[in-house]
N, C-alpha and C positions, 0 to 999 in steps of 0.2 A: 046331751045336756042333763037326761037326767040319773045320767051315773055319778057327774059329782057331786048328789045332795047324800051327807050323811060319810062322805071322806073325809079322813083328817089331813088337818094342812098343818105342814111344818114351816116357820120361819126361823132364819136364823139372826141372834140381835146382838150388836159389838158395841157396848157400853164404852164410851172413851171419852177424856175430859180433865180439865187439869186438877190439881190437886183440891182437897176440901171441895171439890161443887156439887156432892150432893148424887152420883153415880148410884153406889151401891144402896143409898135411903131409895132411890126411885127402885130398881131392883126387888129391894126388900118391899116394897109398897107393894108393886104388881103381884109380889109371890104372896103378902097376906089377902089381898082383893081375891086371889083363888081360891083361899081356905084352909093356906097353909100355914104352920108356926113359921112364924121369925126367930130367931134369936139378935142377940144385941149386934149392933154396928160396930164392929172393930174396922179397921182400914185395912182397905187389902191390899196384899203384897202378892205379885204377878199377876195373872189372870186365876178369875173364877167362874167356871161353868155350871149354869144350873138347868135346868129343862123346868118347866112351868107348863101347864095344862090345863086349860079353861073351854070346856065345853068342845069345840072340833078342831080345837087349832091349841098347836102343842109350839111353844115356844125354845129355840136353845137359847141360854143370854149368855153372851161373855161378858164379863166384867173386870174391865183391864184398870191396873191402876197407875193412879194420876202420871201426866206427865212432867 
């Protein structure tokens, strides 16, 4: 038990949804809530992978676009 305090944990997260709902603004929100720059919302075209990192737990996002 107390080997897992202080490992990091990986999730992995698949953004999916139709078109215009707001995907990549949630995205963009979690990556500034860590401390990171945004840049502007363009709409994305295929998928977009980013890794986000908050304290022990590192996240991969896909960000796949609208269907």
């Amino acid at each position: 038990m107390g080997a897992a305090i202080g490992r990091k944990r990986t999730a992995t997260v698949l953004v999916l949804g139709l078109d215009n709902s707001g995907k990549t603004t949630v995205v963009n929100y979690l990556t500034k809530l860590t401390g990171h720059d945004t840049t502007e919302v363009v709409p994305t075209v295929g998928v977009t992978v980013q890794r986000i990192r908050a304290n022990s737990i590192e996240m991969i996002v896909c960000d796949v676009s609208g269907l």
